[in-house]
PyMOL commands that place a pseudoatom at each C-alpha (Angstrom):
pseudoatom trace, name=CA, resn=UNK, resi=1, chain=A, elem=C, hetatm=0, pos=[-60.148, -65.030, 27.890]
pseudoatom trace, name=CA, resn=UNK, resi=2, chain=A, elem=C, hetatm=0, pos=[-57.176, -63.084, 28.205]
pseudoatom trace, name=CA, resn=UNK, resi=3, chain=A, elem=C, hetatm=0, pos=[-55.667, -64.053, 24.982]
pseudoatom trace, name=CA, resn=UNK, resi=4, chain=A, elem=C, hetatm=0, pos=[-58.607, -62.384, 23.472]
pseudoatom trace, name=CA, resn=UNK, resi=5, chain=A, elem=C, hetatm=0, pos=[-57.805, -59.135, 25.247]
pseudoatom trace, name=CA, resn=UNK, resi=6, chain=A, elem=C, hetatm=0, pos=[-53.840, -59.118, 24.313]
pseudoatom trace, name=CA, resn=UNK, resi=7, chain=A, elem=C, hetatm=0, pos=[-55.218, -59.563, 20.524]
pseudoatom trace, name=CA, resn=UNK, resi=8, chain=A, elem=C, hetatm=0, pos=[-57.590, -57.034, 20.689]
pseudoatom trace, name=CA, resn=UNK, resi=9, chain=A, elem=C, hetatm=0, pos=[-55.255, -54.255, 22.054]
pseudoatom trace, name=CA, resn=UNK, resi=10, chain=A, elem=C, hetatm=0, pos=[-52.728, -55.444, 19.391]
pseudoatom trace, name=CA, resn=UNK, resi=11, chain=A, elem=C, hetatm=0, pos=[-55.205, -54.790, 16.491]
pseudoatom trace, name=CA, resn=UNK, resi=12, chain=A, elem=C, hetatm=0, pos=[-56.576, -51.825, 18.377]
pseudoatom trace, name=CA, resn=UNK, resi=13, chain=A, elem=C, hetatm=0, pos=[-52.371, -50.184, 18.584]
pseudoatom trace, name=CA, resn=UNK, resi=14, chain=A, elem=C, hetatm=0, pos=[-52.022, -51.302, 15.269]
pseudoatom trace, name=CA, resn=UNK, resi=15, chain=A, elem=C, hetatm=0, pos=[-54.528, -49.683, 13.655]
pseudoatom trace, name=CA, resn=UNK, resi=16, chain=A, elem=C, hetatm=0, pos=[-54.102, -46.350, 15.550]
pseudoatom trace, name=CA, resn=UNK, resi=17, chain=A, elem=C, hetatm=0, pos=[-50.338, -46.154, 14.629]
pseudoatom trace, name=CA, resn=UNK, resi=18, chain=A, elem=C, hetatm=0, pos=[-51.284, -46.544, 10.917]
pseudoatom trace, name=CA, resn=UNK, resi=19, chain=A, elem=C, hetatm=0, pos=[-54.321, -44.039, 10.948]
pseudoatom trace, name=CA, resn=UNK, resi=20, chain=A, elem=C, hetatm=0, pos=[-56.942, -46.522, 9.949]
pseudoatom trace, name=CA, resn=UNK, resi=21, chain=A, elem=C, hetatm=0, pos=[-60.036, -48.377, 11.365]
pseudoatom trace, name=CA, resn=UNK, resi=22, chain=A, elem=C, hetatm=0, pos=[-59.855, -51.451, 13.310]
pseudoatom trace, name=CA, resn=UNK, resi=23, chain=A, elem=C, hetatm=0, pos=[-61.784, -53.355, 11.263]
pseudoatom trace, name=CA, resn=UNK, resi=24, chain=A, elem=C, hetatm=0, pos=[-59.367, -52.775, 8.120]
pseudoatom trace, name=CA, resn=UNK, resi=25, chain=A, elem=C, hetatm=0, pos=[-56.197, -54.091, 10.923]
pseudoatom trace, name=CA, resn=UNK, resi=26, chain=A, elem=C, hetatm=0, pos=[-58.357, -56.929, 12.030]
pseudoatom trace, name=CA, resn=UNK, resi=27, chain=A, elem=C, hetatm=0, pos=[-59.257, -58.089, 8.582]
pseudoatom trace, name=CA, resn=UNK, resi=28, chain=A, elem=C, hetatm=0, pos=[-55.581, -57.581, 7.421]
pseudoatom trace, name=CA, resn=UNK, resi=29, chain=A, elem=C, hetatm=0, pos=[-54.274, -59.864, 10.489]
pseudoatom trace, name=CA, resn=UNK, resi=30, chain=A, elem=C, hetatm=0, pos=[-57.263, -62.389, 9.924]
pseudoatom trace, name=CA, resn=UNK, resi=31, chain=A, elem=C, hetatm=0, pos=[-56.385, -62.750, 6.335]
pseudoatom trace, name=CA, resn=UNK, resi=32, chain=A, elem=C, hetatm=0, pos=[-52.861, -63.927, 6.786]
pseudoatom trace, name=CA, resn=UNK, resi=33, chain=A, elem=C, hetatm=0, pos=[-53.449, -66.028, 10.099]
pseudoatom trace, name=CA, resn=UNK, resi=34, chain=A, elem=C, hetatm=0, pos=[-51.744, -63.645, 12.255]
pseudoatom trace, name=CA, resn=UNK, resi=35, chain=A, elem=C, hetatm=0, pos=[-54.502, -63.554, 15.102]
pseudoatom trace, name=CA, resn=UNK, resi=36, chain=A, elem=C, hetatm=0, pos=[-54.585, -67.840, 15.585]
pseudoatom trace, name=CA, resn=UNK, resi=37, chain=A, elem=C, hetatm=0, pos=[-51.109, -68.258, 14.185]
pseudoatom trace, name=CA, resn=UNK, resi=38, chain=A, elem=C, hetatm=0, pos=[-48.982, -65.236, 16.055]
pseudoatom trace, name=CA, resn=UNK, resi=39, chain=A, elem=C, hetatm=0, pos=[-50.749, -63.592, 18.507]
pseudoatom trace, name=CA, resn=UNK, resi=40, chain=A, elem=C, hetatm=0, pos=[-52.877, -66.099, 20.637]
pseudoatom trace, name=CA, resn=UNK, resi=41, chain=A, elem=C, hetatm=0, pos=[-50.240, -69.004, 20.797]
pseudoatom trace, name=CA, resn=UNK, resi=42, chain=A, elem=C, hetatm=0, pos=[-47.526, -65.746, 21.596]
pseudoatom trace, name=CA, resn=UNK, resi=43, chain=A, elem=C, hetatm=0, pos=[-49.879, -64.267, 24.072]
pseudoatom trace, name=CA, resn=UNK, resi=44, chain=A, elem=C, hetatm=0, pos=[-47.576, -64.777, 26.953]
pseudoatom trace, name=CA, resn=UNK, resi=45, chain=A, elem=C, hetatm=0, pos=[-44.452, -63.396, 25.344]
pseudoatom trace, name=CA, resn=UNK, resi=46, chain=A, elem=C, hetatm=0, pos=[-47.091, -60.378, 23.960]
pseudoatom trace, name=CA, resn=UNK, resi=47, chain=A, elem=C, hetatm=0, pos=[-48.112, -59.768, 27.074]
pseudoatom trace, name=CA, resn=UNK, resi=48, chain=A, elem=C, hetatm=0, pos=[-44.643, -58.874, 28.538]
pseudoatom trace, name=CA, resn=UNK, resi=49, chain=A, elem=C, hetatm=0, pos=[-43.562, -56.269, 26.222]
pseudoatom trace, name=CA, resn=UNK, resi=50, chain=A, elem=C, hetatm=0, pos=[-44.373, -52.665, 26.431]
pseudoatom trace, name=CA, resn=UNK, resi=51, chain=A, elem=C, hetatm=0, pos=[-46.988, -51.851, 24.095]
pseudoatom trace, name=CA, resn=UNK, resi=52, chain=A, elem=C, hetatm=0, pos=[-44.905, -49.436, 21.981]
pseudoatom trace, name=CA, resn=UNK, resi=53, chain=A, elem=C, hetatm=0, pos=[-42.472, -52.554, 21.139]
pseudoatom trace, name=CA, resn=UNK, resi=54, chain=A, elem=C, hetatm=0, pos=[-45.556, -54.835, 20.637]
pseudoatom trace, name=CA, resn=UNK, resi=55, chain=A, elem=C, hetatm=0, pos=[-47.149, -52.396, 17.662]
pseudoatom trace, name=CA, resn=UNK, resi=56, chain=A, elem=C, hetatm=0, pos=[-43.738, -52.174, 16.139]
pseudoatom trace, name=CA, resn=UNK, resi=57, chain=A, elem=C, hetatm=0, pos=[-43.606, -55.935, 16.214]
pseudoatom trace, name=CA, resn=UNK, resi=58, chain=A, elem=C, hetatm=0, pos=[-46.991, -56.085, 14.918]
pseudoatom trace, name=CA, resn=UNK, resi=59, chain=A, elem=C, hetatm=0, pos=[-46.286, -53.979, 11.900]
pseudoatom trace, name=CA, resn=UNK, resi=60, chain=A, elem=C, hetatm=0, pos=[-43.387, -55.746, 11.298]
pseudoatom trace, name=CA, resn=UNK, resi=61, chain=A, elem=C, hetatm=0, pos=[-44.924, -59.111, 11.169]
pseudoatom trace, name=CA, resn=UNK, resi=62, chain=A, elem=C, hetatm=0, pos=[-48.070, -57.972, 9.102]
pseudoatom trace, name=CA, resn=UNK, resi=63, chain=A, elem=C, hetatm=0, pos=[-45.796, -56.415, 6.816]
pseudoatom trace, name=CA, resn=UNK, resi=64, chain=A, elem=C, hetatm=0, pos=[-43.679, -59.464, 6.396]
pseudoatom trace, name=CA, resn=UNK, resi=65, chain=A, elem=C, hetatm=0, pos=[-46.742, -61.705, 6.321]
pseudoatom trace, name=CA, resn=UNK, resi=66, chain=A, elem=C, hetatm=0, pos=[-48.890, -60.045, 3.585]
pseudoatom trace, name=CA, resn=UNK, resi=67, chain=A, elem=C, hetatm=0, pos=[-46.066, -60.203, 1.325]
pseudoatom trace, name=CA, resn=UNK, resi=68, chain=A, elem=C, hetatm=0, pos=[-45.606, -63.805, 1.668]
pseudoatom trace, name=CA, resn=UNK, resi=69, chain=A, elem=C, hetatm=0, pos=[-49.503, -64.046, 0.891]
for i in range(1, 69): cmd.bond("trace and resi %d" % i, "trace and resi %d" % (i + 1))
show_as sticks, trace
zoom trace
């Protein structure tokens, strides 16, 4: 499944950018739906952008997200 792929690099930028394990990005995302409710039905658009502008987009949405949790 490709979506699975495009999620798993975005977790995997994510957490490199911010210096922390996978696991604590993945959890993070999970928590507030990002993974089922951003990235997979996005996965097209995701897929398209350079990855640099993906993990900025990422951190911007998790940010935003978590707050509204």
């Amino acid at each position: 499944m490709k979506e699975s792929y495009v999620a798993a690099s975005c977790v995997e930028g994510t957490a490199r950018r911010l210096g922390v394990p996978y696991r604590e990005v993945y959890d993070r995302m999970k928590r507030v739906g990002m993974i089922e409710n951003y990235i997979i039905p996005y996965y097209d658009v995701l897929h398209t952008m350079s990855r640099e502008h993906v993990i900025d987009d990422m951190l911007e949405c998790l940010k935003t997200w978590e707050e509204d949790v």
